[in-house]
Residue frames as a rotation matrix with the C-alpha (Angstrom) as fourth column:
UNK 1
0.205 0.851 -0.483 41.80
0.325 -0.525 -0.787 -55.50
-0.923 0.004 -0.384 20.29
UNK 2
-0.660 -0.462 0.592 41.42
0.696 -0.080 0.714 -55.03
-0.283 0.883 0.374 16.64
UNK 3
0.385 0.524 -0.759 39.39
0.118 -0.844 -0.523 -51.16
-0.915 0.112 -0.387 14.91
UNK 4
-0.097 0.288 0.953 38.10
0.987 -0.094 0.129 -51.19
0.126 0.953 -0.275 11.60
UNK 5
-0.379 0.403 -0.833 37.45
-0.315 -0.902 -0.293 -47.94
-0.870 0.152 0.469 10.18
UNK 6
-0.205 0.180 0.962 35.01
0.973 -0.071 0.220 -47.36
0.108 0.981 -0.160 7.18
UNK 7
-0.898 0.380 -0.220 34.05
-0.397 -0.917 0.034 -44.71
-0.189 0.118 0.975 5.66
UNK 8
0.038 0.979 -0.202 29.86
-0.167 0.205 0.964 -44.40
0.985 -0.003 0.171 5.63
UNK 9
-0.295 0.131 0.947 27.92
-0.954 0.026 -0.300 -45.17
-0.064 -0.991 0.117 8.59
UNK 10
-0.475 0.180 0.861 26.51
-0.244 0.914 -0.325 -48.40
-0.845 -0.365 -0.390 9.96
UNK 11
0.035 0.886 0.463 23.65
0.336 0.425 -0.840 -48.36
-0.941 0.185 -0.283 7.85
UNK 12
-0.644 -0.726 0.240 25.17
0.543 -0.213 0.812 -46.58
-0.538 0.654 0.532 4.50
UNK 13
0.262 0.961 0.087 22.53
0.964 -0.258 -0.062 -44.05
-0.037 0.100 -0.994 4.58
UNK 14
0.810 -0.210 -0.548 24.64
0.337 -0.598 0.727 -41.17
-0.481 -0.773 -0.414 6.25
UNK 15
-0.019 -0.967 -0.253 28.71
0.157 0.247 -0.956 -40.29
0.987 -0.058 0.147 4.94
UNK 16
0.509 -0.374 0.775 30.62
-0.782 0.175 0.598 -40.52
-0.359 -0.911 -0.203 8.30
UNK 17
-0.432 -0.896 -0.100 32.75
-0.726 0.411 -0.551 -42.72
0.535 -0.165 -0.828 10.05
UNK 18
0.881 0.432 -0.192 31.56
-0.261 0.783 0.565 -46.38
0.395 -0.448 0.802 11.33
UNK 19
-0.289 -0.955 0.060 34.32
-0.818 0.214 -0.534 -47.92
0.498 -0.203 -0.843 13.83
UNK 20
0.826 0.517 -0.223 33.49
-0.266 0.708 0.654 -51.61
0.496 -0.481 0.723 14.51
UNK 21
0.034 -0.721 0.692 35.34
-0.962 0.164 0.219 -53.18
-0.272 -0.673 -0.688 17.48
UNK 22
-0.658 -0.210 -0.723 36.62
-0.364 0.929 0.062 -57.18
0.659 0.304 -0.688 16.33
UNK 23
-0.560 -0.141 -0.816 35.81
0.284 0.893 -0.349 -58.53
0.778 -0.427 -0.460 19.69
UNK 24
-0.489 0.795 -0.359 32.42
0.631 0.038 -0.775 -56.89
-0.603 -0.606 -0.520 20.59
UNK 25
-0.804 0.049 0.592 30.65
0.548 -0.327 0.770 -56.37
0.231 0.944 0.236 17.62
UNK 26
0.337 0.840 -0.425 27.51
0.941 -0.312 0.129 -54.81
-0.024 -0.443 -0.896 20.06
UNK 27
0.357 -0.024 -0.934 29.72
0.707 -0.646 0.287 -52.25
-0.610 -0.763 -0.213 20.79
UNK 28
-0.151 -0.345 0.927 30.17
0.945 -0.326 0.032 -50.46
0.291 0.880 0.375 17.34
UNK 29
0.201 0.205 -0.958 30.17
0.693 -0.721 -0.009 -47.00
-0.693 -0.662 -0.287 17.71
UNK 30
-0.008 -0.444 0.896 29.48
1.000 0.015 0.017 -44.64
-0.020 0.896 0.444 15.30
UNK 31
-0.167 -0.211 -0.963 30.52
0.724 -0.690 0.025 -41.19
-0.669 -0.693 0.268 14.49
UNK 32
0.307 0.468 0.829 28.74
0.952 -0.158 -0.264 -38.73
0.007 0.869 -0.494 12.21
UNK 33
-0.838 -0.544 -0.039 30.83
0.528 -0.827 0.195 -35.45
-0.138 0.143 0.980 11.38
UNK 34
0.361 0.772 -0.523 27.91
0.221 -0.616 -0.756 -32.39
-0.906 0.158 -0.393 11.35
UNK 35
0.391 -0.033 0.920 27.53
0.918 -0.056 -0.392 -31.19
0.065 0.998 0.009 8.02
UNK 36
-0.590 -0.802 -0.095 29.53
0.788 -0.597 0.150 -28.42
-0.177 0.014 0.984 7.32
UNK 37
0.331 0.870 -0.366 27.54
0.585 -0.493 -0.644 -24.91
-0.740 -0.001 -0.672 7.21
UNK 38
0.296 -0.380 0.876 27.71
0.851 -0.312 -0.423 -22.70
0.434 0.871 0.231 4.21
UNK 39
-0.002 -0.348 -0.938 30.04
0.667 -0.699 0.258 -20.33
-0.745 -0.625 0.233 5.16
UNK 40
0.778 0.166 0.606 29.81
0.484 -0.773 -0.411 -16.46
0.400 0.613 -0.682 3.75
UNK 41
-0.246 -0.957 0.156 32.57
0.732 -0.289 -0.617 -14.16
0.635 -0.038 0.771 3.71
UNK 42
-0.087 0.193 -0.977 32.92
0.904 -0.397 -0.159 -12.02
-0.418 -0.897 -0.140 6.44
UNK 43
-0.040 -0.073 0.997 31.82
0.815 -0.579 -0.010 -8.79
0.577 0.812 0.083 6.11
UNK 44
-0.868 -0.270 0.416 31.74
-0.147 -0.660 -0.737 -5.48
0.474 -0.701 0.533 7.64
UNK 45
-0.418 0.787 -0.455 28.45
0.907 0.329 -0.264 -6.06
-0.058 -0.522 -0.851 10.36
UNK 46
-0.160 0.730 0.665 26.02
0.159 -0.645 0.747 -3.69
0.974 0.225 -0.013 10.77
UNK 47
-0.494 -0.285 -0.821 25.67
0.852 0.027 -0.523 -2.44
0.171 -0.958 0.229 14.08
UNK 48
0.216 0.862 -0.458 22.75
0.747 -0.448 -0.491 -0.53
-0.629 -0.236 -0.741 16.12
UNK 49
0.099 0.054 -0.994 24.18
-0.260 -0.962 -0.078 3.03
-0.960 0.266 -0.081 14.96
UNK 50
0.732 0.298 0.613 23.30
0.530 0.317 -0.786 3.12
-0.429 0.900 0.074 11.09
UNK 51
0.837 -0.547 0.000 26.77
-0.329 -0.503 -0.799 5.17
0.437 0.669 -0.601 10.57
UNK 52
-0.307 -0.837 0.453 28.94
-0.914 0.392 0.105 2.77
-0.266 -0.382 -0.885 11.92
UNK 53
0.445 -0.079 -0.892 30.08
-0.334 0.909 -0.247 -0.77
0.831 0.408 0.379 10.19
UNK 54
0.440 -0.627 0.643 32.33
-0.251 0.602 0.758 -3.45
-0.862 -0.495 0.107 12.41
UNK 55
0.054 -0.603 -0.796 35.45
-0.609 0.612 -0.505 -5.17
0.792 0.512 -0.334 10.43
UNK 56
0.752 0.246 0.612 35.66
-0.503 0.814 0.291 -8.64
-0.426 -0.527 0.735 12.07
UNK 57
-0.182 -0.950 0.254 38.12
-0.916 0.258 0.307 -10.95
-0.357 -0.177 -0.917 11.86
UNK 58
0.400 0.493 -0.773 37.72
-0.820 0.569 -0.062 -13.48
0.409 0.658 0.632 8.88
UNK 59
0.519 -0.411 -0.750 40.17
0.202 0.911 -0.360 -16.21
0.831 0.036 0.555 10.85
UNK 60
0.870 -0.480 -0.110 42.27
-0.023 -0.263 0.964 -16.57
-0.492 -0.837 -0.240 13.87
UNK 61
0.336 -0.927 0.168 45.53
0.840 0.214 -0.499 -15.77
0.427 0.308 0.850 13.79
UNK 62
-0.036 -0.595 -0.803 47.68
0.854 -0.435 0.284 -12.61
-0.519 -0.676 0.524 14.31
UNK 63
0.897 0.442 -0.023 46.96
0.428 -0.879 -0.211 -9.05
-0.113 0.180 -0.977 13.93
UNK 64
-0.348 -0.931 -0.109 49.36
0.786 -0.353 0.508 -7.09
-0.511 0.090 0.855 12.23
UNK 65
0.524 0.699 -0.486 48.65
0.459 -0.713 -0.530 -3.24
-0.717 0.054 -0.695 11.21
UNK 66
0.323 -0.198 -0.925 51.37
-0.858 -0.474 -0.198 -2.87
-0.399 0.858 -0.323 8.74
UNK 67
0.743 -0.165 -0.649 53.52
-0.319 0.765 -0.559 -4.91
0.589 0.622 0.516 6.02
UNK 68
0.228 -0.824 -0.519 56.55
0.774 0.477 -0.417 -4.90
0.591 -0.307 0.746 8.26
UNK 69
0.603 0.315 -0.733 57.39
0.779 -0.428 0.458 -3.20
-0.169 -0.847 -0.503 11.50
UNK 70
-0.678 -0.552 -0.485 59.63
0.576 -0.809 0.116 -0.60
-0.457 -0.201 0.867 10.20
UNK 71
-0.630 0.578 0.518 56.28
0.628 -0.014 0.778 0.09
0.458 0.816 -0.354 7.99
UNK 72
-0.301 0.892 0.337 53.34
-0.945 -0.325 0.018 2.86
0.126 -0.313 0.941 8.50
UNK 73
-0.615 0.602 0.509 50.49
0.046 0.672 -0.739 1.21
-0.787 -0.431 -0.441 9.73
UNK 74
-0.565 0.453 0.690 47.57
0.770 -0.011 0.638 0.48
0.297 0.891 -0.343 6.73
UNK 75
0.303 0.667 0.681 45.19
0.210 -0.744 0.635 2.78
0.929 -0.049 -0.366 8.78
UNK 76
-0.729 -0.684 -0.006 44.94
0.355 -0.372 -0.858 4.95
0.585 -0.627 0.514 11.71
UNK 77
-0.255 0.958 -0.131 42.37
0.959 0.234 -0.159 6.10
-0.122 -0.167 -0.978 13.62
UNK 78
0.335 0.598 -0.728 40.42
0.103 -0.792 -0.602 8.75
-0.937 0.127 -0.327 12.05
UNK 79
-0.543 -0.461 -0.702 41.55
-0.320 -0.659 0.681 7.87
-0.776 0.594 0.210 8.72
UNK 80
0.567 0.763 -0.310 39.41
-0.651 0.186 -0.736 7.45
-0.504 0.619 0.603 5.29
UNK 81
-0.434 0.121 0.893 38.57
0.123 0.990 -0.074 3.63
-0.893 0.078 -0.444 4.30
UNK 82
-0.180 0.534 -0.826 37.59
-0.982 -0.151 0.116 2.82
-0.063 0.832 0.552 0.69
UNK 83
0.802 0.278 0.529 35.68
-0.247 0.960 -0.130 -0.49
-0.544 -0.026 0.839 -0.20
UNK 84
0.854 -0.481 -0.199 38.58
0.072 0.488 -0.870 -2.86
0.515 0.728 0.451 -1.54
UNK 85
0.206 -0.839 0.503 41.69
-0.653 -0.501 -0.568 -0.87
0.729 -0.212 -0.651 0.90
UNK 86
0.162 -0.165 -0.973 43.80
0.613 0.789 -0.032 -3.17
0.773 -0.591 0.229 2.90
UNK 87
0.594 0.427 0.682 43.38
-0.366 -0.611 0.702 -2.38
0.716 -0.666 -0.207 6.54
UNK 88
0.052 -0.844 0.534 45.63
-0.961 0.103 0.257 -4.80
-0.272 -0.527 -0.806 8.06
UNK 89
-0.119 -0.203 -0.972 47.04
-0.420 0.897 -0.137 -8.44
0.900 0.392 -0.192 7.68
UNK 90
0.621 0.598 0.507 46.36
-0.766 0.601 0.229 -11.40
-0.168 -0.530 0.831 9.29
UNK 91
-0.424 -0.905 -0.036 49.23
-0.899 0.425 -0.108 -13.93
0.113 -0.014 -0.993 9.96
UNK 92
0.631 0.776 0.001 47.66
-0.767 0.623 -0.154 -17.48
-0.120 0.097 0.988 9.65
UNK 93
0.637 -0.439 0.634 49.94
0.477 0.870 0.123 -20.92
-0.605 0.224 0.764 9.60
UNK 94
-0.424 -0.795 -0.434 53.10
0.296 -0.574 0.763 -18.33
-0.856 0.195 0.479 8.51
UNK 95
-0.300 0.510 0.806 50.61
0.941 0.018 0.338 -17.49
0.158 0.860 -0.485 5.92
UNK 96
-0.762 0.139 -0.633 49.91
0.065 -0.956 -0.288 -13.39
-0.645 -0.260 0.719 5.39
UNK 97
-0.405 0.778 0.480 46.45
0.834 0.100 0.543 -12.38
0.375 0.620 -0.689 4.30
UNK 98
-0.960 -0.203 0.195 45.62
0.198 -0.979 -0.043 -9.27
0.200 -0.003 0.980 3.65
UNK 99
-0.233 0.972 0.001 42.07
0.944 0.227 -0.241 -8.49
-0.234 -0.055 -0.971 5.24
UNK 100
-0.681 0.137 0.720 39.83
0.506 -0.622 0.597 -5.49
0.529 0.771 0.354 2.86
UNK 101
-0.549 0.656 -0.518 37.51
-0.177 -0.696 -0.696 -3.10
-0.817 -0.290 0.498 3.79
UNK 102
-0.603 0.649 0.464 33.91
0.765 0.635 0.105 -4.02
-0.226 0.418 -0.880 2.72
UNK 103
0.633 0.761 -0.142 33.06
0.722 -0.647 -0.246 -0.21
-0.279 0.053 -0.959 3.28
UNK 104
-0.159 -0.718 0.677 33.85
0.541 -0.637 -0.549 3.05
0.826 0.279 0.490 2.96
UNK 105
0.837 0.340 -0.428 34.29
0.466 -0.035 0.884 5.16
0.286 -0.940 -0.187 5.82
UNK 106
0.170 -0.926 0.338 36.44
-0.607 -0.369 -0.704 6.65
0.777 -0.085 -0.624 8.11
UNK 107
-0.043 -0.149 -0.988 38.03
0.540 0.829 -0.148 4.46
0.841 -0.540 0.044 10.99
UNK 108
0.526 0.528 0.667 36.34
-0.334 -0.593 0.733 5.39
0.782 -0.608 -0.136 14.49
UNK 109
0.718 -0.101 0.689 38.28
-0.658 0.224 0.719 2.63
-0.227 -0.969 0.094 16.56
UNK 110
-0.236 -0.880 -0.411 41.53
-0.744 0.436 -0.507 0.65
0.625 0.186 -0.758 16.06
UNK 111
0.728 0.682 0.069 40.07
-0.490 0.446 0.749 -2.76
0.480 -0.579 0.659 18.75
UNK 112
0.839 -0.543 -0.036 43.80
0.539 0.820 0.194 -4.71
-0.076 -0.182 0.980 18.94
UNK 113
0.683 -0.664 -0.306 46.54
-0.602 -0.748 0.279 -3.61
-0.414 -0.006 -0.910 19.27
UNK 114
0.571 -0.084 -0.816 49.41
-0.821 -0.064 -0.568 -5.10
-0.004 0.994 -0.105 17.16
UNK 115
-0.566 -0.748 -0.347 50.62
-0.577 0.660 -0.481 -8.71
0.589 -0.072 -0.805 17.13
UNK 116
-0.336 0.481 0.810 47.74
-0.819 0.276 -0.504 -9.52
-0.466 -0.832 0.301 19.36
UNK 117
-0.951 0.304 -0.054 46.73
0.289 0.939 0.185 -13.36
0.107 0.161 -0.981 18.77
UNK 118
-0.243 0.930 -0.275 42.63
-0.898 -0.323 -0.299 -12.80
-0.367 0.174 0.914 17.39
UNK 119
-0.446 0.404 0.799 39.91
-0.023 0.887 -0.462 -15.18
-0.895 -0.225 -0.386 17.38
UNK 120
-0.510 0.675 0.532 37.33
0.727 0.009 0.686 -16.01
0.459 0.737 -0.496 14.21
UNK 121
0.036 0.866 0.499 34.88
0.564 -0.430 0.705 -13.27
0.825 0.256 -0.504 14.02
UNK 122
0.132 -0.226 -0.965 36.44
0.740 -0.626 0.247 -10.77
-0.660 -0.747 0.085 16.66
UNK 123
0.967 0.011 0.255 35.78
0.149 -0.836 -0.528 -7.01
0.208 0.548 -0.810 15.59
UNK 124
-0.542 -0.840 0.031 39.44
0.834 -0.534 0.140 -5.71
-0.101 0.101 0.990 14.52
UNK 125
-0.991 0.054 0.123 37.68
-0.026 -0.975 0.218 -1.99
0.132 0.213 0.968 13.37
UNK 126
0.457 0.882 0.114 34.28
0.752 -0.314 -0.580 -0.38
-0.476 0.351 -0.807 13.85
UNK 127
-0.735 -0.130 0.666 34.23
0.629 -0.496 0.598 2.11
0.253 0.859 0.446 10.48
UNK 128
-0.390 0.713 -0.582 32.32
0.381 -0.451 -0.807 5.19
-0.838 -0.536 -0.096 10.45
UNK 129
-0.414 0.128 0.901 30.28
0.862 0.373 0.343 5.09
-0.292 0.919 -0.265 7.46
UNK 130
-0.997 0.018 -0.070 28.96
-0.038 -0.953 0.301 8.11
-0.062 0.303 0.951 5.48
């Protein structure tokens, strides 16, 4: 059994992937990758109560609330959030990324608790906004 790959599709209309089997050329089978959506940076959400934001979680990875554990924590609950102020980091393929506040605000809820493994777009803070 012998598997071409091209790139393109069958008909070279498409990009994708075309995989033709040697020894049953009927049975080609091709596979078109979805187009990729334009992604926007996360931001804080909006949410029913018009004085409260959500922070969300731009990526999975690992929730961390300070720089190191002998560190304060970036915030606390009930403390005041400026747009730009790191809030906590985000551990990613040993990669640290610091994730901002999009508002200002004070912090109403703390959602994770530290080290916790977080998904894409899980709320890490809801902000109370002025």
């Amino acid at each position: 059994l012998k598997i071409k790959l091209r790139r393109g599709s069958a008909n070279g209309t498409a990009p994708g992937y075309f995989i033709e089997r040697q020894n049953a050329p009927e049975a080609a089978i091709t596979y078109t990758p979805a187009l990729p959506a334009k992604e926007e940076p996360l931001k804080a959400a909006p949410v029913s109560d018009k004085n409260q934001a959500l922070i969300k979680a731009p990526m999975v990875g690992t929730f961390y609330q300070s720089p190191s554990p002998e560190a304060a924590p970036f915030v606390q609950v009930g403390s005041d959030v400026e747009i730009g102020q790191v809030v906590c980091i985000i551990e990613a393929m040993k990669l640290m990324n610091e994730i901002k506040s999009e508002v200002k605000g004070k912090v109403k809820e703390i959602l994770v608790e530290n080290a916790d493994p977080i998904e894409f777009g899980q709320v890490l803070f809801k902000i109370e906004t002025a």
